[in-house]
C-alpha beads as a LAMMPS data file, in Angstrom:
LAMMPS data file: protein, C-alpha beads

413 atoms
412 bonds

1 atom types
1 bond types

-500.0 500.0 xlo xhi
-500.0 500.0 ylo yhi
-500.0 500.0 zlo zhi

Masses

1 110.0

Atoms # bond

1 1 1 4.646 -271.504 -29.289
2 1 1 2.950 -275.105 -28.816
3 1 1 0.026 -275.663 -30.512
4 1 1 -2.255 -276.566 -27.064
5 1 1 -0.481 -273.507 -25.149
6 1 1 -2.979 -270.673 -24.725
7 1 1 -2.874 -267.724 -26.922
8 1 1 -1.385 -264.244 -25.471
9 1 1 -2.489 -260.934 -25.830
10 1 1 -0.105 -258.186 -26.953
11 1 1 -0.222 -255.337 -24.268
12 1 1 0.570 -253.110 -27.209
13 1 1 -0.879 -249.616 -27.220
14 1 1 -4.068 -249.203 -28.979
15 1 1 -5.298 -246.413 -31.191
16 1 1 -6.781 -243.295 -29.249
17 1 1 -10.164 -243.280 -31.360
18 1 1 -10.401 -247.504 -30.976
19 1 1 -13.114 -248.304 -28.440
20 1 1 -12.237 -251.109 -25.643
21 1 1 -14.742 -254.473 -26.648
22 1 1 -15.463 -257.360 -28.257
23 1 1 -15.376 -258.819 -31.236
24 1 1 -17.429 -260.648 -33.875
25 1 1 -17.012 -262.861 -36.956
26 1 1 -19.493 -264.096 -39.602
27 1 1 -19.215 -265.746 -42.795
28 1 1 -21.919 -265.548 -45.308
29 1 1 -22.205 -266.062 -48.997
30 1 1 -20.689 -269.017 -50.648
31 1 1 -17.823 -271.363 -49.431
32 1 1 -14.150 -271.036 -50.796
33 1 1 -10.982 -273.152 -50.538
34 1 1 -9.181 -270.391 -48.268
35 1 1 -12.263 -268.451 -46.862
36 1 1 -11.024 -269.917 -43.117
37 1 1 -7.596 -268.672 -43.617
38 1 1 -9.143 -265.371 -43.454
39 1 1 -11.146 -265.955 -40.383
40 1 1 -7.705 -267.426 -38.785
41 1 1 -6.502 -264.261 -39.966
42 1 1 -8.651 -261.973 -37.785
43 1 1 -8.207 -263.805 -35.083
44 1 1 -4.686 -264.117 -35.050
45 1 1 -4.724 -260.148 -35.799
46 1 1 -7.521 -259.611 -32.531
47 1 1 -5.659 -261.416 -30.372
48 1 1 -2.608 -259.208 -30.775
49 1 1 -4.846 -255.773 -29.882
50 1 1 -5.618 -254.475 -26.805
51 1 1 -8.474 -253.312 -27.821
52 1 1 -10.229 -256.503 -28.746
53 1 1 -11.143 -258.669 -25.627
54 1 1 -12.933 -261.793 -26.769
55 1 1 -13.240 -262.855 -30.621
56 1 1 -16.756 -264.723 -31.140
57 1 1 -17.539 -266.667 -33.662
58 1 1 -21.585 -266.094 -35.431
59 1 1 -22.770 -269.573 -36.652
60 1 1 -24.162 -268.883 -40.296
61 1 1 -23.846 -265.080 -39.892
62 1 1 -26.482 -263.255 -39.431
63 1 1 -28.671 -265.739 -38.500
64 1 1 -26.357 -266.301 -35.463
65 1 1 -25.807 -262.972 -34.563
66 1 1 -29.765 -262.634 -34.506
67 1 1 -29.886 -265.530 -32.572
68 1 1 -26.956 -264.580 -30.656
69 1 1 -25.717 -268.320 -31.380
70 1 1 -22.057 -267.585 -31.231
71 1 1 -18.773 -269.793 -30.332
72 1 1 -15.708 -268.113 -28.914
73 1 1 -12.859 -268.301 -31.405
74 1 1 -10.160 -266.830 -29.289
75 1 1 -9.942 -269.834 -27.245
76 1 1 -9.048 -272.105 -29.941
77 1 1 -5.872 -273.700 -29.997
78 1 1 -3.167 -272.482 -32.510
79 1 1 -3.007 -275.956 -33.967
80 1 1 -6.751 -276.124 -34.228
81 1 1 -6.486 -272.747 -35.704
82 1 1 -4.480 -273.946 -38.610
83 1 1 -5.982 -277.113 -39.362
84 1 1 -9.205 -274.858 -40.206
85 1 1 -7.117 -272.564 -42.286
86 1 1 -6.315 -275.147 -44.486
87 1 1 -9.761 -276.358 -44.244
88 1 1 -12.272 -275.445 -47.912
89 1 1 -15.959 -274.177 -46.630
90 1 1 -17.059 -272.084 -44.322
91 1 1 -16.099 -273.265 -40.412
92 1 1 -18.351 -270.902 -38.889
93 1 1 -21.369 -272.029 -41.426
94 1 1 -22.405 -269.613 -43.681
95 1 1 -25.980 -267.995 -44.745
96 1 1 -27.396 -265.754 -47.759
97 1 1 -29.970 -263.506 -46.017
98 1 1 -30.468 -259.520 -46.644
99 1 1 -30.932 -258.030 -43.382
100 1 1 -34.013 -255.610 -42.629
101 1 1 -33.935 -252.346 -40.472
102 1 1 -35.525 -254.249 -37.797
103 1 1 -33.341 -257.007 -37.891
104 1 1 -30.397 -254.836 -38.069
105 1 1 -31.506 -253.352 -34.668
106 1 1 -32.151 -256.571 -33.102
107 1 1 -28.442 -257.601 -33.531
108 1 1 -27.585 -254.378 -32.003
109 1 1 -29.140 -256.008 -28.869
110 1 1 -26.999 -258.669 -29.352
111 1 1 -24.092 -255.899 -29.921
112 1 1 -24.921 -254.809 -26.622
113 1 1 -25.204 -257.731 -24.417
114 1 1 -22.063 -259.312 -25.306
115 1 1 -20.165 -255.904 -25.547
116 1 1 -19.123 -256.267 -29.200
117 1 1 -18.179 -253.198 -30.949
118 1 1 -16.179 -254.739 -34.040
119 1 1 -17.695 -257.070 -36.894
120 1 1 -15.793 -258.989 -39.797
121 1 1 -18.218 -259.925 -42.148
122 1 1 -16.444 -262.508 -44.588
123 1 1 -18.300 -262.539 -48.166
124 1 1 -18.885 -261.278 -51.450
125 1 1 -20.813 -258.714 -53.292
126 1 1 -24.032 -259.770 -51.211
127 1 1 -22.518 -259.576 -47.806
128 1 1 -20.991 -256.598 -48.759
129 1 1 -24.681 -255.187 -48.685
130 1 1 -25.447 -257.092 -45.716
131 1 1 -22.657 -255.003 -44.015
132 1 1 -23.484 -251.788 -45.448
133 1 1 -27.240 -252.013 -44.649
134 1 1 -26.209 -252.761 -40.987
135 1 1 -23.675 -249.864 -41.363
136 1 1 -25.993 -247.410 -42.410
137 1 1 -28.334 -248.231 -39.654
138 1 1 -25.713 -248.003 -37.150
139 1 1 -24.910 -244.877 -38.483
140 1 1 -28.484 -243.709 -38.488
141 1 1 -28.972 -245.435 -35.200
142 1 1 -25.591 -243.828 -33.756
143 1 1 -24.731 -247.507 -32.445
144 1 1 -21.380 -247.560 -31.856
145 1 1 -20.391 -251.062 -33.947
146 1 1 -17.504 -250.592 -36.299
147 1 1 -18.196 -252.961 -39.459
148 1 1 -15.237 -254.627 -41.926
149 1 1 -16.255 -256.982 -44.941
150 1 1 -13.749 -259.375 -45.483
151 1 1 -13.435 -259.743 -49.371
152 1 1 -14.189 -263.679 -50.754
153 1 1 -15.349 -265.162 -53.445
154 1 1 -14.931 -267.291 -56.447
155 1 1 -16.497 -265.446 -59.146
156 1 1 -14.211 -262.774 -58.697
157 1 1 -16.426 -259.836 -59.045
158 1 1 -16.633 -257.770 -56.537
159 1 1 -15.720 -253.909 -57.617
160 1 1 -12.637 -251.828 -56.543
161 1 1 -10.427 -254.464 -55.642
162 1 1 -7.936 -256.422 -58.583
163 1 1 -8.774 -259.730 -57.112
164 1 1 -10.561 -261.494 -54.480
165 1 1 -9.413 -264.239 -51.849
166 1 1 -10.910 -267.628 -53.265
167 1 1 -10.382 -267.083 -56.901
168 1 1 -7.177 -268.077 -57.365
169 1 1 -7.959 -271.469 -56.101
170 1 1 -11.104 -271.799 -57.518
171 1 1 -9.203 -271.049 -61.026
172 1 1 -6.849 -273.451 -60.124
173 1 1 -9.262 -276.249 -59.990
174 1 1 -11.177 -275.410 -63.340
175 1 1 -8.024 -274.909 -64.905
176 1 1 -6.689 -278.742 -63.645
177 1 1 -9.711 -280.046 -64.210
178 1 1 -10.087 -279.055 -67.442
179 1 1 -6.338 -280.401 -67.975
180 1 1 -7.688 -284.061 -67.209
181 1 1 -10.858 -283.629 -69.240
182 1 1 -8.478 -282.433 -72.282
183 1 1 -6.783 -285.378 -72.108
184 1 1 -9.519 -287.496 -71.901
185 1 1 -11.571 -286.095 -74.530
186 1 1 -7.734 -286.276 -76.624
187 1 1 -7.713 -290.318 -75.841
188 1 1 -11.831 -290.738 -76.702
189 1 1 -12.372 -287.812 -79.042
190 1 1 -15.586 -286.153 -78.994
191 1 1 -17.473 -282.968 -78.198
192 1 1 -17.101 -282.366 -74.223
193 1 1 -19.108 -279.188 -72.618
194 1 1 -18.150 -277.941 -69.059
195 1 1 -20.964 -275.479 -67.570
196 1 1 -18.627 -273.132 -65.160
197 1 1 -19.603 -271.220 -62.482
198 1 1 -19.157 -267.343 -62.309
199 1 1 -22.595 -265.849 -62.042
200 1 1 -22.318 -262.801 -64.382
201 1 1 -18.603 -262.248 -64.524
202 1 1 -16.322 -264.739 -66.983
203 1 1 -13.519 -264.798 -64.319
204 1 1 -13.448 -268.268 -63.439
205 1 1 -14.490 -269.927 -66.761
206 1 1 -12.001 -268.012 -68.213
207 1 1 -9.624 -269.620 -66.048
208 1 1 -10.126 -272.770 -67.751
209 1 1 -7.531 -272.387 -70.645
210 1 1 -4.390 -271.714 -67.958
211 1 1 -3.837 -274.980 -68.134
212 1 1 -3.459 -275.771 -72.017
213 1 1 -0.009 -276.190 -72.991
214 1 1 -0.074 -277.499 -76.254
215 1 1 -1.501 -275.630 -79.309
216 1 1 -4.146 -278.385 -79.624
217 1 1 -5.047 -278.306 -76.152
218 1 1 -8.472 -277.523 -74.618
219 1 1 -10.666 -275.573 -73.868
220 1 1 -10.928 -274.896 -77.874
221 1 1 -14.084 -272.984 -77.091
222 1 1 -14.678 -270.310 -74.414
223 1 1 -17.985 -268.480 -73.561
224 1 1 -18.251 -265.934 -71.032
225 1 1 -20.867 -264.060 -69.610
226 1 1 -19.137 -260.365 -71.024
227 1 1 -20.251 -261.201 -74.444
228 1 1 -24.077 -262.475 -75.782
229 1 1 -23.894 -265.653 -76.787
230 1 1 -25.532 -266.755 -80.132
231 1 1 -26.641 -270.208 -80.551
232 1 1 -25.938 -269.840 -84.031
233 1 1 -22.600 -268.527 -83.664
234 1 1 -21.839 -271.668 -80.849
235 1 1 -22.297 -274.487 -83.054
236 1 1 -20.397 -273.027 -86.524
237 1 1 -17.724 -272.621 -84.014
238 1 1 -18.004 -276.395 -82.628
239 1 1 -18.134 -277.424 -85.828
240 1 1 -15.063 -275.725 -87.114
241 1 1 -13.145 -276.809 -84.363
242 1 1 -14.339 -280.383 -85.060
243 1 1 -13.484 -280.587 -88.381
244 1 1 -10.105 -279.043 -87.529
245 1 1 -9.214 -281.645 -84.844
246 1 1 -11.634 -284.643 -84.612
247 1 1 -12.659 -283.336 -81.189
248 1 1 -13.857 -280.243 -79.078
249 1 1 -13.517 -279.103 -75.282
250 1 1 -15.922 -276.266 -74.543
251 1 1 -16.039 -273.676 -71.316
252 1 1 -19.512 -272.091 -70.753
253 1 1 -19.885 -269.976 -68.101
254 1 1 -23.275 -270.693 -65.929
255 1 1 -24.319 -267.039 -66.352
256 1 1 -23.979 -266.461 -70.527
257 1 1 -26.976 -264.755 -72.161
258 1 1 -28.901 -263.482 -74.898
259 1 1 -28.920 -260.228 -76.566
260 1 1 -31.584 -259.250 -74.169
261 1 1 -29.539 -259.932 -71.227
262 1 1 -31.684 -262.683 -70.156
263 1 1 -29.401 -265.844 -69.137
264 1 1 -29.841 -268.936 -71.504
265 1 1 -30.045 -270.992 -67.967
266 1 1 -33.257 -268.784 -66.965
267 1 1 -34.697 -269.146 -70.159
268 1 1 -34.484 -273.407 -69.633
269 1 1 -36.613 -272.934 -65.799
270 1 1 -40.027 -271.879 -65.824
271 1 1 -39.932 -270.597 -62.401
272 1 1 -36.402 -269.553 -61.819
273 1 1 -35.769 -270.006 -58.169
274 1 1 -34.082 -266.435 -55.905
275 1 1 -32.091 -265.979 -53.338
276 1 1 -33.216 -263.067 -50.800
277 1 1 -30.743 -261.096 -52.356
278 1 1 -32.266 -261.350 -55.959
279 1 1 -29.941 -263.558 -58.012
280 1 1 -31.463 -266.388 -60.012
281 1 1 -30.142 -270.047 -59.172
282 1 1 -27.631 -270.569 -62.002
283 1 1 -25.957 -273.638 -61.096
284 1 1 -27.444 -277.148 -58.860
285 1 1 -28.604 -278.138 -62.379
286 1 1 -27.572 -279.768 -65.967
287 1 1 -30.257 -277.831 -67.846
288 1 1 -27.754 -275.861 -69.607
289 1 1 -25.096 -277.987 -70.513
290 1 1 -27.969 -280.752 -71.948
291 1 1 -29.035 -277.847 -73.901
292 1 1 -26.399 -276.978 -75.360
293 1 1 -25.186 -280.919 -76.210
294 1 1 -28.815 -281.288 -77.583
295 1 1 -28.014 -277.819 -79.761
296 1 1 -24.283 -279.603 -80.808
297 1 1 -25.937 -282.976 -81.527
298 1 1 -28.824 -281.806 -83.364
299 1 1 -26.261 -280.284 -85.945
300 1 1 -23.397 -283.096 -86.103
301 1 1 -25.640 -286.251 -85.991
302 1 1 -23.953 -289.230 -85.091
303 1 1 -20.923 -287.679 -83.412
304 1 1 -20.129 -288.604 -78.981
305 1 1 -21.336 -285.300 -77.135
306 1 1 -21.249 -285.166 -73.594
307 1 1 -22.050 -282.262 -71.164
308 1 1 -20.828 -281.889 -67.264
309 1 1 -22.069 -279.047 -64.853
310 1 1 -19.094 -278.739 -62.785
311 1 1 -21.372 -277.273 -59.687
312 1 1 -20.199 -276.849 -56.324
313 1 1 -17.449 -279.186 -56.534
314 1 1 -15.391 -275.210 -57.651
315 1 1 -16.214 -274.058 -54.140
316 1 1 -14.676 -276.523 -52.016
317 1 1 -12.617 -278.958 -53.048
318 1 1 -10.190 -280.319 -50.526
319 1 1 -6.451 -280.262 -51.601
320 1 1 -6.893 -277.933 -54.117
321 1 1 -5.832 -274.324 -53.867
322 1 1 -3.236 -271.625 -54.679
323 1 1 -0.942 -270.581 -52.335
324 1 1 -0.633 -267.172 -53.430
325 1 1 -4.616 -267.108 -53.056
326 1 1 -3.966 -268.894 -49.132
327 1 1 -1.555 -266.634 -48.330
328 1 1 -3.946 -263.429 -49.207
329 1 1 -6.789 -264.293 -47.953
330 1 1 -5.123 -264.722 -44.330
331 1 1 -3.453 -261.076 -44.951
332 1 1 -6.853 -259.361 -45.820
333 1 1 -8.046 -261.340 -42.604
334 1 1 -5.284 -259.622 -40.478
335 1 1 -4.987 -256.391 -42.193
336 1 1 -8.841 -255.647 -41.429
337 1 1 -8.281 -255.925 -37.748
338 1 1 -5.993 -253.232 -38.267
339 1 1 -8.363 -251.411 -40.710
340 1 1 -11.086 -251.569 -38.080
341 1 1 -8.974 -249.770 -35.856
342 1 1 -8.827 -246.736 -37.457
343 1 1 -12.394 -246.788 -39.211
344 1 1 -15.767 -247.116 -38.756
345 1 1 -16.268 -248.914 -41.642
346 1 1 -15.443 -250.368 -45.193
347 1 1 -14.733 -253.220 -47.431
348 1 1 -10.840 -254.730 -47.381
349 1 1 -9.255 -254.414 -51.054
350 1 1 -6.467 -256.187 -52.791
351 1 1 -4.353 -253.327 -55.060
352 1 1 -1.536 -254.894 -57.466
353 1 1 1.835 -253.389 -57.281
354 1 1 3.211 -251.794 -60.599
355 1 1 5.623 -253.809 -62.423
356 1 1 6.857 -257.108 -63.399
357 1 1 7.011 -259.336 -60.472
358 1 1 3.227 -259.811 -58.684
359 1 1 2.524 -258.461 -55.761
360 1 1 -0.016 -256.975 -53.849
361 1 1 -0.961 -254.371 -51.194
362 1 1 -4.138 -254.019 -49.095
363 1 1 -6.212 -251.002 -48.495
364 1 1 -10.080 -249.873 -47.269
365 1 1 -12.684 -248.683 -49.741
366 1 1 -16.347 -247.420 -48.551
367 1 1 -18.675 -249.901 -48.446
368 1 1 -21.179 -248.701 -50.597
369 1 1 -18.784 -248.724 -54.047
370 1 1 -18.526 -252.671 -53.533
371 1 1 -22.347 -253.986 -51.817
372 1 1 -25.114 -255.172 -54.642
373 1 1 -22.427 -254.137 -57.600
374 1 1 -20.678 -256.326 -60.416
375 1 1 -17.437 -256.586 -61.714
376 1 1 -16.917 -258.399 -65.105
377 1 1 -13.741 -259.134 -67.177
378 1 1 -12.500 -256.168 -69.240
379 1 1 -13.135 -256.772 -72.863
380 1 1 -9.616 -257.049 -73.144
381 1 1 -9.176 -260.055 -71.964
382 1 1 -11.579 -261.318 -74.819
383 1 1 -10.800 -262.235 -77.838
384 1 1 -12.508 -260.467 -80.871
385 1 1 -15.016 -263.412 -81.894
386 1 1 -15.797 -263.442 -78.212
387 1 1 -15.194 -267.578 -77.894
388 1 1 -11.821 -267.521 -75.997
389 1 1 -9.470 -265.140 -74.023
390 1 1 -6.248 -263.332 -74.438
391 1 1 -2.715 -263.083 -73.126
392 1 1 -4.028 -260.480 -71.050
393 1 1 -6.162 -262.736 -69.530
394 1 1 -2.925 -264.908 -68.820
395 1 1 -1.059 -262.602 -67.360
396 1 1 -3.731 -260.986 -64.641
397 1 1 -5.124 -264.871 -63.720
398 1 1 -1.604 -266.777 -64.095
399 1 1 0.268 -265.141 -60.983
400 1 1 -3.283 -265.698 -58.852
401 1 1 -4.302 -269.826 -59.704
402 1 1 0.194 -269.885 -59.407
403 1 1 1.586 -273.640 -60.289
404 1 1 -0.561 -276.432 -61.902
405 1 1 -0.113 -279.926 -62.721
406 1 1 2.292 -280.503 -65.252
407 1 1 1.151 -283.035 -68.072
408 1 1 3.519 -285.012 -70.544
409 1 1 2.888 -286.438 -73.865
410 1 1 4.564 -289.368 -75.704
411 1 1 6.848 -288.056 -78.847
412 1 1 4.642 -288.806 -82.005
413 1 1 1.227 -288.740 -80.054

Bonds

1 1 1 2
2 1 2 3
3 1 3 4
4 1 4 5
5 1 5 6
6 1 6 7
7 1 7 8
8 1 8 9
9 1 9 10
10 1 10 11
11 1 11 12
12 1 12 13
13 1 13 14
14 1 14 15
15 1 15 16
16 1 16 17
17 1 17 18
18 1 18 19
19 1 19 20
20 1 20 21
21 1 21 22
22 1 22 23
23 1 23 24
24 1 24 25
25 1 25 26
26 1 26 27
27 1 27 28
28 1 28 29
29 1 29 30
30 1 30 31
31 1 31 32
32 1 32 33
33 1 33 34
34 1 34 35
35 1 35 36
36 1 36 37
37 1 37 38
38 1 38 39
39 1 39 40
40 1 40 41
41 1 41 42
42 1 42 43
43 1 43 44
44 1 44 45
45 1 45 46
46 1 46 47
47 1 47 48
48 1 48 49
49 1 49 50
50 1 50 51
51 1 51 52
52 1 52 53
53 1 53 54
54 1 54 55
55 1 55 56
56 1 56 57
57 1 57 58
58 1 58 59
59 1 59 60
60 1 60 61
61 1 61 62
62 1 62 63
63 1 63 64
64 1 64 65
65 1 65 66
66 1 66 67
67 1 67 68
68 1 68 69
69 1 69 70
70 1 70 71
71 1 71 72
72 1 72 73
73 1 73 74
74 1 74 75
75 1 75 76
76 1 76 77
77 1 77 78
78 1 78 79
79 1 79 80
80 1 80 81
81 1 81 82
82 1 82 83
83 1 83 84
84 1 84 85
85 1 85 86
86 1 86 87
87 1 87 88
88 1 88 89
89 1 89 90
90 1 90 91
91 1 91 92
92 1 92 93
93 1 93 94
94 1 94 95
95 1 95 96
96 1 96 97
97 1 97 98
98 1 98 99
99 1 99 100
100 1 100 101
101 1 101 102
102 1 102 103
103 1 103 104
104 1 104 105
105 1 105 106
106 1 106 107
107 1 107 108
108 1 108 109
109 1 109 110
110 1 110 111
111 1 111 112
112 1 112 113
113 1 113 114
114 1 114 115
115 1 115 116
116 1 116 117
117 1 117 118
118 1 118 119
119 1 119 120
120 1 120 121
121 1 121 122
122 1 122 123
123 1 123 124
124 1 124 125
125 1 125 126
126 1 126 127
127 1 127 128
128 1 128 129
129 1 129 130
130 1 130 131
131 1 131 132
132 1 132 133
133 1 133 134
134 1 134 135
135 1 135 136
136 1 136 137
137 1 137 138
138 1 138 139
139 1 139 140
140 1 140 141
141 1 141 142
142 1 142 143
143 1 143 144
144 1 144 145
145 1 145 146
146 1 146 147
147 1 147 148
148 1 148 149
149 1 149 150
150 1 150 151
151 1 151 152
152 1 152 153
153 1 153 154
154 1 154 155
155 1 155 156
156 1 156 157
157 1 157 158
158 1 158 159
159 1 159 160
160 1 160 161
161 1 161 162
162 1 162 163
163 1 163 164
164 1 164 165
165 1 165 166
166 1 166 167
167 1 167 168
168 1 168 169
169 1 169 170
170 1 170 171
171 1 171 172
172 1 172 173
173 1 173 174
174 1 174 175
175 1 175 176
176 1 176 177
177 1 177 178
178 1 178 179
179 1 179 180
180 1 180 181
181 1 181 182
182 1 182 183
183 1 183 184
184 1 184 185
185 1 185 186
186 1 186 187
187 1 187 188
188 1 188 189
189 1 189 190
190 1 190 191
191 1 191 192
192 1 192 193
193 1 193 194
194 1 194 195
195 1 195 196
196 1 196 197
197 1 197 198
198 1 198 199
199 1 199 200
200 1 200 201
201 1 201 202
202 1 202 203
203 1 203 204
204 1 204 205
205 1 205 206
206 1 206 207
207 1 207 208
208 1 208 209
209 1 209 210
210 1 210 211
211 1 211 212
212 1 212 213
213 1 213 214
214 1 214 215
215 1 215 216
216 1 216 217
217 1 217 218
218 1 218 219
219 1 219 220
220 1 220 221
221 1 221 222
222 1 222 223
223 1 223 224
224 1 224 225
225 1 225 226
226 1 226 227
227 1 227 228
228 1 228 229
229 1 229 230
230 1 230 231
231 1 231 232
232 1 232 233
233 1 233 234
234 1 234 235
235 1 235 236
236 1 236 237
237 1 237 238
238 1 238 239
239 1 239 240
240 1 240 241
241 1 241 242
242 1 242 243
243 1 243 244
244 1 244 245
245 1 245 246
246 1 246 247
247 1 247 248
248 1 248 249
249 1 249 250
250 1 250 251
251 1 251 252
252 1 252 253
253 1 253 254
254 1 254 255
255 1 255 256
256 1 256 257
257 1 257 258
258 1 258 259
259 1 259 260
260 1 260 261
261 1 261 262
262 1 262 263
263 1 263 264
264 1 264 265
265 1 265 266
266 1 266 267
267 1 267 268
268 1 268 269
269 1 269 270
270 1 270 271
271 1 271 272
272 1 272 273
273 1 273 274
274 1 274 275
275 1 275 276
276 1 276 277
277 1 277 278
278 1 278 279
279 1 279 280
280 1 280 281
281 1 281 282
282 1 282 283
283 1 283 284
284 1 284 285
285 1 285 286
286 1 286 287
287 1 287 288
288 1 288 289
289 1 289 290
290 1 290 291
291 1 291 292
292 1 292 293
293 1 293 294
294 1 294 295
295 1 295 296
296 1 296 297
297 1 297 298
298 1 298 299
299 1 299 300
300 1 300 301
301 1 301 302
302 1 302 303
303 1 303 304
304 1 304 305
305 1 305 306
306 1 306 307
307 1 307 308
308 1 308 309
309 1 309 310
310 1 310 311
311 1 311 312
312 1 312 313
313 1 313 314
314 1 314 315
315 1 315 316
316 1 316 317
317 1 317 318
318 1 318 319
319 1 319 320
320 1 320 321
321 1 321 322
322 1 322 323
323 1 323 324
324 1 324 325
325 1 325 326
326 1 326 327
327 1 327 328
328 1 328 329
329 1 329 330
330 1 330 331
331 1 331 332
332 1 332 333
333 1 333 334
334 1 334 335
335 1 335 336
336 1 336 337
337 1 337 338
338 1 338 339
339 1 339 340
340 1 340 341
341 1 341 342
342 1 342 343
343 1 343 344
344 1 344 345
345 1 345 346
346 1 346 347
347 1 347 348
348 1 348 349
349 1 349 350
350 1 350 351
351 1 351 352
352 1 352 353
353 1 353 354
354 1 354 355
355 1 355 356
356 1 356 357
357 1 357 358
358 1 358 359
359 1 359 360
360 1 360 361
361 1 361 362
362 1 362 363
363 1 363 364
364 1 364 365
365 1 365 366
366 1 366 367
367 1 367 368
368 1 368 369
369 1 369 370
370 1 370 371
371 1 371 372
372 1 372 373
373 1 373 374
374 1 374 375
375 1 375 376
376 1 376 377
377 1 377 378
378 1 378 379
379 1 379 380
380 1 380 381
381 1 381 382
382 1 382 383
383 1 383 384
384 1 384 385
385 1 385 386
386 1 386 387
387 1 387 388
388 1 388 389
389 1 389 390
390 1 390 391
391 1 391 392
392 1 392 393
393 1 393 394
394 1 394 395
395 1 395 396
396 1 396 397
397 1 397 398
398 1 398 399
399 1 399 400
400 1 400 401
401 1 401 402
402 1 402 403
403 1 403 404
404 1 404 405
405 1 405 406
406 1 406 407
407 1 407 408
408 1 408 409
409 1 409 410
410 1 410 411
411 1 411 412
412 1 412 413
């Protein structure tokens, strides 16, 4: 089909219990590489049903379904469609707000003038209570709005599911970048500290060491947030691995703590700034990664230690992201339309198949095992001093970040 010709809808029979309406989809949470394939997704899924009539679009979420500030999506060209697929950030805008009873009936209004009874809400572990809340209430409420979160995000931690859409390329970039920053801190030796995002989960710092290839490559040094970290215990290991090779690379997840559970990065802020969900700003600083050079430098005087927050640049980078990750994301996108179908309700997960070769299947889990819960890495996947990971970690993350860069080195060097 050309890209400017309009789209067609299937006259395929619909499900018996699937009401006749409209449809809407929000974003919320933060940005991924692939989070838009998934919205392409749905609509390429809606379009097919004759159940769904129009496909709107909420700008920033909630906020825009509140405001009933919506774009129609089904109207979009297919080659407009794919350019945003391949496009990192939310298209629709995106928002972090916890919806109250009241609010939740106000959007009903909104359900009910524009004759929606389907929303895909694409986000994470907050959105998933976003959706739940509003669930519950409709339930309550007995509005007749069947509700589908869309799985995303780069921590990786949502529960039930084995992965989630915008890890894999999110792990892809830490893993490349911390490819170039091993070679650099291999030409200009040193200590180097990368702060990684990940909230309380070690999925994504973890990912850093998929990219070493040689036995002296970095990370040397791997905190995560599954295992208290002791200052103590942090610089005898920087300084072992110094005197071994003249040089250290170090992954620290944003979200590492204390014995008390209280994270090193809330420790540094006075007055830790919240979301309306409850978490405590993490990243959108260097306060950690200073303190943790000043810790290093304060105990090898004299030696070149540097510290970089990698931030938001993990969220969205253009260019950079996993196909296999791509090519989910837009299948939990479609496979919810069909999900929605048949349900009233639920949160789209990812299931591995059993065996050697990756693959995956999708399937629905209730809402309420997924919204305001955590997933961390399996102590498995940590090794026993708790400063690095092991090949189990390589073979879950491996398949998901797929291909990276490949690196050469001069014979002798």
């Amino acid at each position: 089909m050309p890209a400017s010709a309009p789209r067609k809808r299937s006259t395929s029979r619909r499900p018996s219990s699937a009401p006749v309406g409209n449809a809407i989809i929000g974003q919320s949470g933060g940005p991924t590489a692939v989070i838009n394939q998934s919205l392409v997704g749905i609509i390429e899924a809606a379009a097919s049903q004759a159940s769904i009539e129009k496909v709107f679009g909420a700008r920033h979420g909630v906020a825009g379904i509140l405001a009933d500030d919506l774009v129609r999506l089904d109207t979009q060209s297919a080659r407009t469609l794919e350019r945003v697929a391949l496009t990192p950030a939310a298209a629709l805008g995106s928002v972090r707000k916890k919806v109250t009873r009241d609010e939740c009936l106000a959007m009903f209004e909104t359900f009910r003038r524009r004759n929606v009874h389907y929303l895909f809400y694409i986000g994470g572990n907050d959105s998933a209570e976003t959706a739940n809340i509003l669930l519950e209430c409709a339930r309550e409420e007995k509005h007749p709005i069947r509700v589908i979160h869309v799985p995303k995000t780069i921590d990786n931690d949502l529960q039930v599911t084995d992965h989630c859409p915008g890890y894999g390329s999110a792990a892809k970039f830490v893993a490349q970048a911390f490819m170039g920053d091993n070679l650099d801190n291999r030409s200009l030796q040193g200590i180097k500290v990368n702060v990684v995002m990940g909230r309380h989960a070690g999925f994504l710092t973890a990912a850093a060491a998929l990219g070493r290839y040689h036995e002296d490559d970095g990370p040397h040094l791997v905190y995560v947030p599954e295992v208290s970290f002791n200052t103590r215990r942090f610089v005898a290991d920087v300084k072992r691995v110094y005197k071994r090779l003249g040089r250290c690379l170090i992954a620290v997840s944003e979200g590492i703590h204390d014995a008390k559970g209280v994270t090193v990065a809330e420790s540094l802020v006075a007055d830790a700034e919240r979301d309306s969900h409850g978490n405590v700003q993490l990243s959108g600083s260097g306060s950690l990664g200073d303190h943790l050079a000043g810790l290093i430098k304060t105990a090898l005087p004299g030696v070149r230690v540097r510290a970089d927050t990698f931030g938001y640049l993990q969220r969205s980078f253009a260019g950079c992201f996993s196909a296999t990750d791509a090519s989910e994301a837009r299948r939990v996108g479609r496979d919810a339309v069909g999900f929605a179908l048949k349900h009233k309700g639920g949160t789209v997960v990812l299931k591995r198949k059993p065996g050697t070769r990756y693959g995956v299947t999708t399937a629905l889990a209730p809402l309420k095992k997924v919204a305001k819960f955590t997933k961390v890495m399996p102590r498995s996947y940590i090794n026993t001093a708790g400063n690095d990971v092991t090949p189990k970690f390589f073979k879950y993350a491996s398949p998901l970040a797929g291909p990276l860069h490949v690196v050469g080195r001069l014979r002798g060097m």
